[in-house]
PDB file of N, CA, C and O in Angstrom:
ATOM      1  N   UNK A   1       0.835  -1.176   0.000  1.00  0.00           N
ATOM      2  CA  UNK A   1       0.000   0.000   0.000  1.00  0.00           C
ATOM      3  C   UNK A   1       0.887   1.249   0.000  1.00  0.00           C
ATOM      4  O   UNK A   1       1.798   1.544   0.774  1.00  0.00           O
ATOM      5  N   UNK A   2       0.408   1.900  -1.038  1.00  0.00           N
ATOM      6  CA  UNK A   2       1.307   3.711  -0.983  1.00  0.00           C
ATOM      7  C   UNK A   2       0.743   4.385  -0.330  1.00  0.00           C
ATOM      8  O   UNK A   2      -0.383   4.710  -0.705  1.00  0.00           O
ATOM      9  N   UNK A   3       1.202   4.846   0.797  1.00  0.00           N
ATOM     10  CA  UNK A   3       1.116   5.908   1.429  1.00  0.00           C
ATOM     11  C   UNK A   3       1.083   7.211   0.887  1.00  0.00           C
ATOM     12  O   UNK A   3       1.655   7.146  -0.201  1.00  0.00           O
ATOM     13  N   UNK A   4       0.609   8.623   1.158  1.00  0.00           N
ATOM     14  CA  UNK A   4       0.294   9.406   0.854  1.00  0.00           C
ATOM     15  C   UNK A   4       2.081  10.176   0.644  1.00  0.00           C
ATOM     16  O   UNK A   4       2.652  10.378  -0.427  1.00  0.00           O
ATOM     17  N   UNK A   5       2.488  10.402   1.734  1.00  0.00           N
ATOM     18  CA  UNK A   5       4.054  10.725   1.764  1.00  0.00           C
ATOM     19  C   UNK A   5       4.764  10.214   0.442  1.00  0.00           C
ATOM     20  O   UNK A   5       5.383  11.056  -0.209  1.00  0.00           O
ATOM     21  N   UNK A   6       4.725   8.871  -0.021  1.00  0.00           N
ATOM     22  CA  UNK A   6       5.420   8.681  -1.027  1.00  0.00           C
ATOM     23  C   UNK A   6       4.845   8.721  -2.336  1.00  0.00           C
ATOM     24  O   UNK A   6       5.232   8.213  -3.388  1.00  0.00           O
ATOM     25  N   UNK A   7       3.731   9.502  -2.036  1.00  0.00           N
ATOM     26  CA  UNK A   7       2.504   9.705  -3.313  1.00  0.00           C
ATOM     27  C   UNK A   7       2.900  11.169  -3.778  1.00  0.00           C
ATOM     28  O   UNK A   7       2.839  11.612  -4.925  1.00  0.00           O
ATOM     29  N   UNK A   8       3.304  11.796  -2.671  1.00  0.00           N
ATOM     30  CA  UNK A   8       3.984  12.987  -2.976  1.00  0.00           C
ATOM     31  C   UNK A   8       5.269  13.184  -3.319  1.00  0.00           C
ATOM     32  O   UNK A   8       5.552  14.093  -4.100  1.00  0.00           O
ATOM     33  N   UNK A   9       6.109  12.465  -2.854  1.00  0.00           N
ATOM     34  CA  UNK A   9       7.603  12.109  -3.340  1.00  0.00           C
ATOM     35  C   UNK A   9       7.798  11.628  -4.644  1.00  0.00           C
ATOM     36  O   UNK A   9       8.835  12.131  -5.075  1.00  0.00           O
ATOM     37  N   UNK A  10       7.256  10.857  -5.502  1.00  0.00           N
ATOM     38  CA  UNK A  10       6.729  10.494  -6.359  1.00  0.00           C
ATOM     39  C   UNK A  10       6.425  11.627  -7.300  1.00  0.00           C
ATOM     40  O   UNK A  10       7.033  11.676  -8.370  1.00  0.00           O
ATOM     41  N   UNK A  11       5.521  12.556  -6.985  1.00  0.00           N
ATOM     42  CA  UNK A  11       4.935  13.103  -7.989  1.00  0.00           C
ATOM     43  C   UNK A  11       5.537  14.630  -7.545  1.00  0.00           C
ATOM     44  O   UNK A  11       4.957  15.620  -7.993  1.00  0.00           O
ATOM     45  N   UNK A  12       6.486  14.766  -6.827  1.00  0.00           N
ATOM     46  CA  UNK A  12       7.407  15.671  -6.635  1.00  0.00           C
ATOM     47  C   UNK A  12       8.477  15.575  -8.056  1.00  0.00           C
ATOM     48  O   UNK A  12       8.740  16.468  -8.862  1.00  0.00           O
ATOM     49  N   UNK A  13       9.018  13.985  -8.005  1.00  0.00           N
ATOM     50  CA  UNK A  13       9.775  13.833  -8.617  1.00  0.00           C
ATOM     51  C   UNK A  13       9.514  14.102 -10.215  1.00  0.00           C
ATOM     52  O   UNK A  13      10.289  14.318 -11.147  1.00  0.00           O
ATOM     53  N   UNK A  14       8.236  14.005 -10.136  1.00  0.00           N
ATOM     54  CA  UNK A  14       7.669  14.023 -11.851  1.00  0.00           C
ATOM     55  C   UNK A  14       7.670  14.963 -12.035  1.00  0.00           C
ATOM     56  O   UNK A  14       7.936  15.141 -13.223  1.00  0.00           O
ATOM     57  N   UNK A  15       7.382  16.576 -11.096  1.00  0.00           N
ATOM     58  CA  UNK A  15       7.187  18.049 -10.929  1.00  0.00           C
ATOM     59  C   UNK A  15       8.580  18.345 -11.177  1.00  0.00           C
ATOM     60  O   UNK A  15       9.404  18.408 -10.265  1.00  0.00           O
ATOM     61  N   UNK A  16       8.872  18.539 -12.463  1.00  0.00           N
ATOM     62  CA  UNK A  16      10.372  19.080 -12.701  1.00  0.00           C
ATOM     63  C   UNK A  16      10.436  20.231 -12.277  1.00  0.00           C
ATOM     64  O   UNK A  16      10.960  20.527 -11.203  1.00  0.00           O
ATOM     65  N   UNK A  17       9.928  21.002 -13.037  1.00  0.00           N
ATOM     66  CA  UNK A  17       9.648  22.448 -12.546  1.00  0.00           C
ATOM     67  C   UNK A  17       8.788  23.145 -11.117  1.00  0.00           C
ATOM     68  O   UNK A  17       8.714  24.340 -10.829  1.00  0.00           O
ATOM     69  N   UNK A  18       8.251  22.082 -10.441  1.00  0.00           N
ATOM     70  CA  UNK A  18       7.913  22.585  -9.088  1.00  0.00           C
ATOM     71  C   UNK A  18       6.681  23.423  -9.217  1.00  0.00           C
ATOM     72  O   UNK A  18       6.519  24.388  -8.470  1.00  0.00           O
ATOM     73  N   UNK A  19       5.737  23.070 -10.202  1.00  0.00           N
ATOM     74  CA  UNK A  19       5.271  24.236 -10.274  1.00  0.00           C
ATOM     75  C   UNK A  19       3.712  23.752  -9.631  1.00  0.00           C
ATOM     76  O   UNK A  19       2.688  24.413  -9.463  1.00  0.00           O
ATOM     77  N   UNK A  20       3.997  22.425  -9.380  1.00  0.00           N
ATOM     78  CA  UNK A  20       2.560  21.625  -8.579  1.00  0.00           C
ATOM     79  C   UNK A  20       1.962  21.171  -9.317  1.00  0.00           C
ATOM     80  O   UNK A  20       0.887  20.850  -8.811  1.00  0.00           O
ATOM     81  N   UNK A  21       2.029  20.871 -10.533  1.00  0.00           N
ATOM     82  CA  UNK A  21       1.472  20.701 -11.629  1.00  0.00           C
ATOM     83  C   UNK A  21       2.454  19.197 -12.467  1.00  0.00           C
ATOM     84  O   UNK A  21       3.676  19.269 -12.592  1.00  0.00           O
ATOM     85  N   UNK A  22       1.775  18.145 -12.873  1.00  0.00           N
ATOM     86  CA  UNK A  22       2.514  16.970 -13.591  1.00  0.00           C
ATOM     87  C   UNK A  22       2.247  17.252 -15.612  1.00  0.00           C
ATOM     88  O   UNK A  22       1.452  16.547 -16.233  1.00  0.00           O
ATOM     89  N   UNK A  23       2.874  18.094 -16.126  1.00  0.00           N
ATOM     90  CA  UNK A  23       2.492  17.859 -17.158  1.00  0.00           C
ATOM     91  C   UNK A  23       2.612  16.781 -18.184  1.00  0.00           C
ATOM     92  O   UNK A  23       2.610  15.657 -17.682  1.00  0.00           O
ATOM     93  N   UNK A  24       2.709  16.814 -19.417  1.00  0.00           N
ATOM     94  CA  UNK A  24       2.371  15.314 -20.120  1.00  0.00           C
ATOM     95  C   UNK A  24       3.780  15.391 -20.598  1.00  0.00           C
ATOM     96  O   UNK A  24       4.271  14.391 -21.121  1.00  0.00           O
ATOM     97  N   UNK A  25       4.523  16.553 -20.459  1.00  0.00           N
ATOM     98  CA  UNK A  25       6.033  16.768 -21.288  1.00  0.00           C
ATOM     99  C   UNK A  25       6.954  16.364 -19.497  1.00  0.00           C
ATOM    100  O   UNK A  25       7.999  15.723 -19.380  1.00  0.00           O
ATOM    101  N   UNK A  26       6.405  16.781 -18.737  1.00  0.00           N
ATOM    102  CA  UNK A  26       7.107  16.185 -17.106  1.00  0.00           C
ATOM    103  C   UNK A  26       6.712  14.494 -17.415  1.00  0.00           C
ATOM    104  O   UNK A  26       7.751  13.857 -17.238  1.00  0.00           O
ATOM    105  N   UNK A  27       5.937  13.861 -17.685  1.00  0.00           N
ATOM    106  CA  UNK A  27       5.637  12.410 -17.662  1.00  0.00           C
ATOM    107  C   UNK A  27       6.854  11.869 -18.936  1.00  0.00           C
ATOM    108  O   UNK A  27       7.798  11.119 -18.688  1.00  0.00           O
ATOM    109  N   UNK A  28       6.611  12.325 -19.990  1.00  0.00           N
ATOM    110  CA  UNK A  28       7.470  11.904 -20.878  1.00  0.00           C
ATOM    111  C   UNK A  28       8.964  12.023 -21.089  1.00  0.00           C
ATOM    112  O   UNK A  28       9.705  11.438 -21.878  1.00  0.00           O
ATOM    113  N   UNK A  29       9.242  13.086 -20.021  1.00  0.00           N
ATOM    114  CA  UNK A  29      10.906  13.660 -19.792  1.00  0.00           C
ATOM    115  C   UNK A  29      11.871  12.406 -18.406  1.00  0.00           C
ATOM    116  O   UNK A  29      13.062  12.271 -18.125  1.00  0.00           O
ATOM    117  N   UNK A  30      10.479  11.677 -17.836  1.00  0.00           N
ATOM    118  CA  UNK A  30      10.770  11.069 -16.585  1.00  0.00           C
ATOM    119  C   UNK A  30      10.009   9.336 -17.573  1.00  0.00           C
ATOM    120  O   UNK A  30       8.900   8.987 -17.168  1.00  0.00           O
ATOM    121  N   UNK A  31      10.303   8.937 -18.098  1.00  0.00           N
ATOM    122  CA  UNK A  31       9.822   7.388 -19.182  1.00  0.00           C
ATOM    123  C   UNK A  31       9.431   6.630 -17.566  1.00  0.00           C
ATOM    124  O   UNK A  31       8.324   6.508 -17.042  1.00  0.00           O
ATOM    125  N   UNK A  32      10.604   6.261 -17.123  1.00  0.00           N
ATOM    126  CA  UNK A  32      10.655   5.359 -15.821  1.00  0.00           C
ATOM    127  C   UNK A  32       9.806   5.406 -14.842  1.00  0.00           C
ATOM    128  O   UNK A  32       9.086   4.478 -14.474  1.00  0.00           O
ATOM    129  N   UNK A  33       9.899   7.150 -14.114  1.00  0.00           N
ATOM    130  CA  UNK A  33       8.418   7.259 -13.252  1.00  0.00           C
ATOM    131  C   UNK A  33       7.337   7.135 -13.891  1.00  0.00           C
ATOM    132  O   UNK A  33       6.513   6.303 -13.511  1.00  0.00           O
ATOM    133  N   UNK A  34       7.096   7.947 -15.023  1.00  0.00           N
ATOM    134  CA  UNK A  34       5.982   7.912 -16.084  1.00  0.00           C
ATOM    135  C   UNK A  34       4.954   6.080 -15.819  1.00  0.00           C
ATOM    136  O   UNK A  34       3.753   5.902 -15.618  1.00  0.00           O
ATOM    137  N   UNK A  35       6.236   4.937 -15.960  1.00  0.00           N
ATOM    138  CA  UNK A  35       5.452   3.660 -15.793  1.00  0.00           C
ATOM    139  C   UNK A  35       5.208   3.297 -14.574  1.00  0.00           C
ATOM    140  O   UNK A  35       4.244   2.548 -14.416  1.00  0.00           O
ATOM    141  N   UNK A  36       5.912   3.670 -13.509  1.00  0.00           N
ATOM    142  CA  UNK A  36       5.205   4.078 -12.453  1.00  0.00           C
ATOM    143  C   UNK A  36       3.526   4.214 -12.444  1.00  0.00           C
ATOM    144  O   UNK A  36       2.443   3.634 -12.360  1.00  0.00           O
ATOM    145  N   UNK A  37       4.303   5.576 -12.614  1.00  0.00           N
ATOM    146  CA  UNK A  37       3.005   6.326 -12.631  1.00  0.00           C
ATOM    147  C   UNK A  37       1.220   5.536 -13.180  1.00  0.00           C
ATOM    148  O   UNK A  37       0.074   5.779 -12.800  1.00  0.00           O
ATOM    149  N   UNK A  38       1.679   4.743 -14.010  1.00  0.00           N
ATOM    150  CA  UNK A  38       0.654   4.763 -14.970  1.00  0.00           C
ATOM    151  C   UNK A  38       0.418   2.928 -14.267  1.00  0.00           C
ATOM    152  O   UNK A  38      -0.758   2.591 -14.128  1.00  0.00           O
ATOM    153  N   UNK A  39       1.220   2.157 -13.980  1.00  0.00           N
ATOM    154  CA  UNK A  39       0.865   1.565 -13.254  1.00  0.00           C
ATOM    155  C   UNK A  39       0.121   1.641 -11.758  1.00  0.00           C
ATOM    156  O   UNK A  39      -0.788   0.850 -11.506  1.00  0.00           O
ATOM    157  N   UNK A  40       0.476   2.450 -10.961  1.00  0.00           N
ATOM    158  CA  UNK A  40      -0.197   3.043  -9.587  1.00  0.00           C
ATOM    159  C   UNK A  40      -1.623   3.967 -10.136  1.00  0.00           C
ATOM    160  O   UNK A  40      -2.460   4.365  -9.326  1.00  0.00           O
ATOM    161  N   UNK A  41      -1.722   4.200 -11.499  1.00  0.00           N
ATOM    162  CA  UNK A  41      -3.443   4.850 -11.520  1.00  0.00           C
ATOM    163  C   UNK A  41      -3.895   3.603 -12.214  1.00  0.00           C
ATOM    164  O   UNK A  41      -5.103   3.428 -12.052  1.00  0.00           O
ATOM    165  N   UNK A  42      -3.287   2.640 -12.967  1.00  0.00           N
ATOM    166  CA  UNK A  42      -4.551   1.277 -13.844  1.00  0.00           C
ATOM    167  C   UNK A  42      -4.621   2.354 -15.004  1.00  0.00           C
ATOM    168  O   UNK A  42      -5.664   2.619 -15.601  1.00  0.00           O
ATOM    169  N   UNK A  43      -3.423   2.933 -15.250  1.00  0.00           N
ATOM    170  CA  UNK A  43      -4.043   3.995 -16.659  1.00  0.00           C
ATOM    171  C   UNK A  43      -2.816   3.259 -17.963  1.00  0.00           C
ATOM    172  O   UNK A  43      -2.270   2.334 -17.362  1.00  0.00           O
ATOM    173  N   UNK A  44      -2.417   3.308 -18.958  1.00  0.00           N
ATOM    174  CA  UNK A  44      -2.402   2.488 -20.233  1.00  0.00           C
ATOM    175  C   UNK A  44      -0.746   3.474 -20.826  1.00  0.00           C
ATOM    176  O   UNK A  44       0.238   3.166 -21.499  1.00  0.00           O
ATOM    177  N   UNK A  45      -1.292   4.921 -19.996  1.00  0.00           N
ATOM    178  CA  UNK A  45       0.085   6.141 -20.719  1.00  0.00           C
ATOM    179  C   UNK A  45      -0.235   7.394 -19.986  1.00  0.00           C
ATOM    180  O   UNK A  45      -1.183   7.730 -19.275  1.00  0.00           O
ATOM    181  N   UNK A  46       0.570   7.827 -20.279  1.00  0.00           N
ATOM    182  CA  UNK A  46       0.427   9.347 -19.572  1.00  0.00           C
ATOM    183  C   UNK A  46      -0.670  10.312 -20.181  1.00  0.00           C
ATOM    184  O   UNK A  46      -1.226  11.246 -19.603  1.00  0.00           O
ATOM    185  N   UNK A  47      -0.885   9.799 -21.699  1.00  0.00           N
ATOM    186  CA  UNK A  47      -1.950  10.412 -22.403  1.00  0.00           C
ATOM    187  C   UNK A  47      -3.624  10.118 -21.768  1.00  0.00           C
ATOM    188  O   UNK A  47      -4.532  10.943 -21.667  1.00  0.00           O
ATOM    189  N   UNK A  48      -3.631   8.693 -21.413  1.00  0.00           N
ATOM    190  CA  UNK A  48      -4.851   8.219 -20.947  1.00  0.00           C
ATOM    191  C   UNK A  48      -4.801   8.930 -19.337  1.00  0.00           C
ATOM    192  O   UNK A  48      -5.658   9.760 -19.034  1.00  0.00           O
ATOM    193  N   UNK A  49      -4.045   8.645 -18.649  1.00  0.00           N
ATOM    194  CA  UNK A  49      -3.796   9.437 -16.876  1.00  0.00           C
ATOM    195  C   UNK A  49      -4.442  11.383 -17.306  1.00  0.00           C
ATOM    196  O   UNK A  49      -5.214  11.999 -16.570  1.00  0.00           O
ATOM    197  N   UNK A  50      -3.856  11.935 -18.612  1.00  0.00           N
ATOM    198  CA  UNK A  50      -4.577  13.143 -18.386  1.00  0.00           C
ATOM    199  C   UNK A  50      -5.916  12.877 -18.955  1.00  0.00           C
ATOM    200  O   UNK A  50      -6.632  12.507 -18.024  1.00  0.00           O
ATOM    201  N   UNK A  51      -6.397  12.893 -19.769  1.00  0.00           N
ATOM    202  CA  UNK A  51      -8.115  11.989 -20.203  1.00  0.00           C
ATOM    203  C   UNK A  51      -8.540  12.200 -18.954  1.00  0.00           C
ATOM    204  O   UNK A  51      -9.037  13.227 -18.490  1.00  0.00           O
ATOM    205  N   UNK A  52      -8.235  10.782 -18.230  1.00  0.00           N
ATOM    206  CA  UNK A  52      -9.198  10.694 -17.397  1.00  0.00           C
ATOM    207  C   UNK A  52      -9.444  11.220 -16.132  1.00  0.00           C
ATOM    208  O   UNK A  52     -10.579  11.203 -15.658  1.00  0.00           O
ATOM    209  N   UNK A  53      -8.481  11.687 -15.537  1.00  0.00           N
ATOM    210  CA  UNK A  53      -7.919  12.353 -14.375  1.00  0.00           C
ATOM    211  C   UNK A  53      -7.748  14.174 -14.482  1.00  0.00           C
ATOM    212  O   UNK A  53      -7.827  14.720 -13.382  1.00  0.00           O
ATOM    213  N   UNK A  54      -7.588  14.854 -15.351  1.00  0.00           N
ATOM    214  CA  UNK A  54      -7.396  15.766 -15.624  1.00  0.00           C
ATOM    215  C   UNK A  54      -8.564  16.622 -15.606  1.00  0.00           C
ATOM    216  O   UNK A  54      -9.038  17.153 -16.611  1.00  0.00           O
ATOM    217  N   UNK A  55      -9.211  16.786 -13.898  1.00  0.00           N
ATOM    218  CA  UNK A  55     -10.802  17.388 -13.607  1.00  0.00           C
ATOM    219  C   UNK A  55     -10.740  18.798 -14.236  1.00  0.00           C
ATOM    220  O   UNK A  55     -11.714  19.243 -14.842  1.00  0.00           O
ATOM    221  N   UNK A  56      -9.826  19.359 -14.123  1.00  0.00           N
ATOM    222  CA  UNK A  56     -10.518  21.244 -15.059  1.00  0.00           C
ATOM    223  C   UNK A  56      -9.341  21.155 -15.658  1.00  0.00           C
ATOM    224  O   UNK A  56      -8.284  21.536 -15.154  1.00  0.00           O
ATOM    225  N   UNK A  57      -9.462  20.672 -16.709  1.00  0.00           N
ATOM    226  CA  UNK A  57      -9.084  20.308 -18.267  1.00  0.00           C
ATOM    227  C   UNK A  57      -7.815  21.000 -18.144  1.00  0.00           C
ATOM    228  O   UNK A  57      -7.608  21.649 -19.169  1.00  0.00           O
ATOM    229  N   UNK A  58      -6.795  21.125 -17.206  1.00  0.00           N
ATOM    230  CA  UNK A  58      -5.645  22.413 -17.732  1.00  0.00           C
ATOM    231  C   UNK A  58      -4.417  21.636 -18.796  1.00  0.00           C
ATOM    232  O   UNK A  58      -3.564  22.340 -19.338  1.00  0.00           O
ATOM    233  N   UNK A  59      -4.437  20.868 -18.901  1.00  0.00           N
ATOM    234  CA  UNK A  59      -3.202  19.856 -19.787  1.00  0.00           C
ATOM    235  C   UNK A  59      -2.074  19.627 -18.563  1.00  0.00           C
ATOM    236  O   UNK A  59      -0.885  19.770 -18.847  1.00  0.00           O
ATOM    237  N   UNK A  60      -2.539  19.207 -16.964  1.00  0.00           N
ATOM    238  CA  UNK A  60      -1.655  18.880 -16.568  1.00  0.00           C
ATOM    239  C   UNK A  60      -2.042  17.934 -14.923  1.00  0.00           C
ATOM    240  O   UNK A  60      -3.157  18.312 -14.566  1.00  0.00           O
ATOM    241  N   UNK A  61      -1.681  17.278 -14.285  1.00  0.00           N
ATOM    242  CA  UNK A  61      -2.511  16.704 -13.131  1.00  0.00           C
ATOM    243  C   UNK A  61      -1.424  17.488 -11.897  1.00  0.00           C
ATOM    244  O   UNK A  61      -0.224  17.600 -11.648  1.00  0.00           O
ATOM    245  N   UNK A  62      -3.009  17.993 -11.268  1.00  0.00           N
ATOM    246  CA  UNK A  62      -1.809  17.966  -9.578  1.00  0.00           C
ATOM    247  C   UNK A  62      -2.324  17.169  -8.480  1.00  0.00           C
ATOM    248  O   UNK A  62      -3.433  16.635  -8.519  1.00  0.00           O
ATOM    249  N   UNK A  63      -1.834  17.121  -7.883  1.00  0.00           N
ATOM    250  CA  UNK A  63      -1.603  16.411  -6.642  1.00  0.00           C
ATOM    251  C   UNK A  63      -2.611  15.871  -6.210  1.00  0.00           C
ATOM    252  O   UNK A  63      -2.536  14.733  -5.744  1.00  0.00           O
ATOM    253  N   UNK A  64      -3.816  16.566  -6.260  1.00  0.00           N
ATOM    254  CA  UNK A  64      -5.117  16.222  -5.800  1.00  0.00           C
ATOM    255  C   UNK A  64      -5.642  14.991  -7.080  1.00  0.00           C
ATOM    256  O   UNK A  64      -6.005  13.850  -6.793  1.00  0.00           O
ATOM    257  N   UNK A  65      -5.580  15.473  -8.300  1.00  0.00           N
ATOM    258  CA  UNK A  65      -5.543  15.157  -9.223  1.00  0.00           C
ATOM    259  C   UNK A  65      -5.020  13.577  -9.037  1.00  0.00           C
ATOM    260  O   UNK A  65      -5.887  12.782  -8.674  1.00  0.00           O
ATOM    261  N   UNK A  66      -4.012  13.192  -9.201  1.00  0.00           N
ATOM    262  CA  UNK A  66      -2.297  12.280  -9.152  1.00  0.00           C
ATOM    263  C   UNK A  66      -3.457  11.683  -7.622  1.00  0.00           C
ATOM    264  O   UNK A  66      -4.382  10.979  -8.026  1.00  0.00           O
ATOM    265  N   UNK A  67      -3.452  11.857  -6.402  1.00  0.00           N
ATOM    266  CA  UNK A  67      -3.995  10.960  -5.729  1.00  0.00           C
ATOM    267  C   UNK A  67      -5.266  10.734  -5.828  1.00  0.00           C
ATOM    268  O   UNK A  67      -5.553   9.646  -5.327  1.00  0.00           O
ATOM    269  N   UNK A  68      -6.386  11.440  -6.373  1.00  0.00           N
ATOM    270  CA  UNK A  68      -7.234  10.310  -7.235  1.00  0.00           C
ATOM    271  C   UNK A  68      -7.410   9.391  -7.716  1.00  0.00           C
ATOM    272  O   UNK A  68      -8.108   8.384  -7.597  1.00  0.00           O
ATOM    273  N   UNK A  69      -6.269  10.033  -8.680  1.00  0.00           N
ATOM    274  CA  UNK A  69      -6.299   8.349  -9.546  1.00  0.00           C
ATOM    275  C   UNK A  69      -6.056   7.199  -8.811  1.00  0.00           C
ATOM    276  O   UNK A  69      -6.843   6.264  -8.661  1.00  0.00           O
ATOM    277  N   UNK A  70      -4.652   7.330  -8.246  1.00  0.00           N
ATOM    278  CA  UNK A  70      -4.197   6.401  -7.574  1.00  0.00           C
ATOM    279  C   UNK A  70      -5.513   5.576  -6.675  1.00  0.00           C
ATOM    280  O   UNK A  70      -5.869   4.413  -6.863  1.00  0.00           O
ATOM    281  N   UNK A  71      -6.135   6.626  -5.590  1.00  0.00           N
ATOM    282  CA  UNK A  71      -7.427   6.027  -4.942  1.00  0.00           C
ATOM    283  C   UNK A  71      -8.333   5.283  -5.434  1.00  0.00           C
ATOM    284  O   UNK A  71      -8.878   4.349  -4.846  1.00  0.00           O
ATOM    285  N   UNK A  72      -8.551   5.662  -6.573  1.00  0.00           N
ATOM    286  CA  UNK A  72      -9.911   5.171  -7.953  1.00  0.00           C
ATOM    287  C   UNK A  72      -9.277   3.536  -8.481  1.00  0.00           C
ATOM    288  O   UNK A  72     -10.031   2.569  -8.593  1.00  0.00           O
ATOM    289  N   UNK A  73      -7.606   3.459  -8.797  1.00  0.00           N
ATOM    290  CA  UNK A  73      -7.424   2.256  -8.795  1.00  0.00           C
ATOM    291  C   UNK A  73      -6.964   1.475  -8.039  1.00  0.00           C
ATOM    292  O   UNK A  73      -6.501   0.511  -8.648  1.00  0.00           O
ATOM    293  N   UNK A  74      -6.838   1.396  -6.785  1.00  0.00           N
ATOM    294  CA  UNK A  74      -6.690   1.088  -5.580  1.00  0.00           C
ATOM    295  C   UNK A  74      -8.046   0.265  -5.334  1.00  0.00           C
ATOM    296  O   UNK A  74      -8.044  -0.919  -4.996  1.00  0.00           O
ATOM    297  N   UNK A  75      -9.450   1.193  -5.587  1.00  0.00           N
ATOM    298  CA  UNK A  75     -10.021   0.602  -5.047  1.00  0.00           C
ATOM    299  C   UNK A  75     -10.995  -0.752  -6.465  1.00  0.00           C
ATOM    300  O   UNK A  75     -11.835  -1.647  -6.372  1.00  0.00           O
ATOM    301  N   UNK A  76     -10.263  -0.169  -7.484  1.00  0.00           N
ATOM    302  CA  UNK A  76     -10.308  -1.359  -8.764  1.00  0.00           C
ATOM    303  C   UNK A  76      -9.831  -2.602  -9.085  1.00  0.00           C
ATOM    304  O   UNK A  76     -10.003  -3.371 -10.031  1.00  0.00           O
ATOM    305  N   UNK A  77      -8.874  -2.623  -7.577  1.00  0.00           N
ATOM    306  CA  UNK A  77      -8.396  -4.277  -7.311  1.00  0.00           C
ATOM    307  C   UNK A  77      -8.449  -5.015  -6.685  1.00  0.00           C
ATOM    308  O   UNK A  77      -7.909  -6.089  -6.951  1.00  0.00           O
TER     309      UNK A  77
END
């Protein structure tokens, strides 16, 4: 089970720029977390993680965002 702490460490790490925000060019600059990533939401790519996760459409997931998903497929297994 992921804890919230390393849910943020995690998606710290994907936040190149710090700006709180995971964009789809931060997912694709990081390949490795990226499958991470996309394994811990049940999502297919970083393209499908913004789709479906991406609640006010900005072209990028934050935090609130990023532990959603994670929660949503957590509770899909």
């Amino acid at each position: 089970m992921t804890t919230e702490q390393e849910l943020q460490s995690l998606f710290n790490k994907l936040d190149g720029d710090q700006d709180g925000k995971v964009s789809i060019n931060d997912l694709f600059l990081s390949p490795g977390l990226s499958a991470i990533i996309t394994s811990e939401t049940n999502t297919s790519s970083p393209q499908e993680l913004l789709v479906q996760y991406d609640s006010d459409k900005d072209g990028s997931i934050t935090f609130e965002e990023f532990k959603e998903a994670v929660e949503k497929a957590k509770n899909l297994n």
